[in-house]
C-alpha positions, 0 to 999 in steps of 0.5 A: 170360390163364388157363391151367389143367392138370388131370390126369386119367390118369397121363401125359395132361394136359386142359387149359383156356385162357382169354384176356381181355379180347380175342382174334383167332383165326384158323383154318387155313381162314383164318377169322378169329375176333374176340370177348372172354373166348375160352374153349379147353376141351380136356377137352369138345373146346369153343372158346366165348364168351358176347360178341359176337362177329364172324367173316370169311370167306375171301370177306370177309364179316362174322358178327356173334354176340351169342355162339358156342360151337364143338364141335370134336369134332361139328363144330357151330357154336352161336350164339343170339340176335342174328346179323346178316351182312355179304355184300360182294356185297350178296346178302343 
């Protein structure tokens, strides 16, 4: 794990946290976020990773990523190349 503080005004700290190799979020909604190298930018408002990636739902159901990267400030998910999805009611 890697943690690094840049200080840009007097008195505010912007902060980038890094994990490795494996990490498991999961976020107040109850989605659970399980990928590698996880990256917290706090200066861009950015949580990313450039490996595969896999997300459960609240529904349990299963999104596999090749990668993402969340905008926390513009609330955008971004994810390219492959995404594969598990429905548990078989819906898809």
């Amino acid at each position: 794990n890697q943690y690094t503080e840049i200080q840009s005004d007097p008195g505010q700290i912007i902060s980038i946290l890094s994990f490795y190799p494996e990490t498991k979020i999961t976020t107040e909604k109850g989605f659970e976020i399980i990928s590698k190298d996880v990256i917290f930018d706090n200066i861009n408002g950015v949580i990313k990773s450039d490996h595969e990636t896999i997300i459960n739902d609240i529904d349990g159901n299963e999104i596999f990523l090749s990668m993402f990267n969340y905008n926390r400030n513009n609330n955008i998910f971004f994810s390219k190349g492959t995404v594969k999805l598990e429905d548990i009611n078989n819906n898809i």
